[in-house]
N, C-alpha and C positions, 0 to 999 in steps of 0.2 A: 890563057893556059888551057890545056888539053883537058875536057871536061873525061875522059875517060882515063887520066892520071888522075887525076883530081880523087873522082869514086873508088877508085883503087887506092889508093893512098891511105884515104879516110875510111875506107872498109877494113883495110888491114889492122889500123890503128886503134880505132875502134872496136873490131873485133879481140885485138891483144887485151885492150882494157877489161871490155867486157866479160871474158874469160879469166881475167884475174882477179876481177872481184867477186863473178857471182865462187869461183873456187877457192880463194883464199883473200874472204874478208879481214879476218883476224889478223894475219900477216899484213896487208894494207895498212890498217887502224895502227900495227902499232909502228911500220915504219915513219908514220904522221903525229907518232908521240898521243894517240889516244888509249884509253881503256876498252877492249873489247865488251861487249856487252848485246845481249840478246836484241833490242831496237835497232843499234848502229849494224849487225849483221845482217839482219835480215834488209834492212833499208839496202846496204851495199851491195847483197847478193838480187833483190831488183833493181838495182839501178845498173847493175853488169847484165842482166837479162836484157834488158832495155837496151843499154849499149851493145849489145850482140845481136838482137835484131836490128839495129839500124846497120848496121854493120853489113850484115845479109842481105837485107832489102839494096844497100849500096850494091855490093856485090853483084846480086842478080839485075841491075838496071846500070849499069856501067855502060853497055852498049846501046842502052834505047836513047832517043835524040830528046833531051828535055823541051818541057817546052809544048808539045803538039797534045791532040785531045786524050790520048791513052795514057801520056808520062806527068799531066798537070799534078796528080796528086803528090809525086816524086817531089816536084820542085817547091811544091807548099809545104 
């Protein structure tokens, strides 16, 4: 597979997530049948941050070639 579909792909994806949780945790929590509450918000508003830089970092390394001495951190 084409490793620069691939980061595209998963960037988009990723970044959709991440932008839904860190904006509308509450909405999330209850389409999954939980109760909102101040711990489960803020946990799913970092854990959308989190998925939104990986997101980013995908994004901006989409065209560098995994693998060689500048992109190892990428692939770990």
């Amino acid at each position: 597979m084409n490793t620069k579909l691939l980061m595209t792909t998963s960037s988009v994806f990723m970044g959709l997530i991440g932008i839904a949780l860190s904006f509308m945790p509450n909405e999330v929590l209850e389409t999954f049948g939980q109760e909102p509450n101040e711990i489960l918000t803020l946990t799913l508003q970092l854990t959308g941050s989190l998925y939104f830089g990986f997101a980013m970092t995908n994004w901006m390394a989409k065209a560098a070639i995994i693998g060689g001495i500048y992109s190892r951190p990428l692939s770990i």
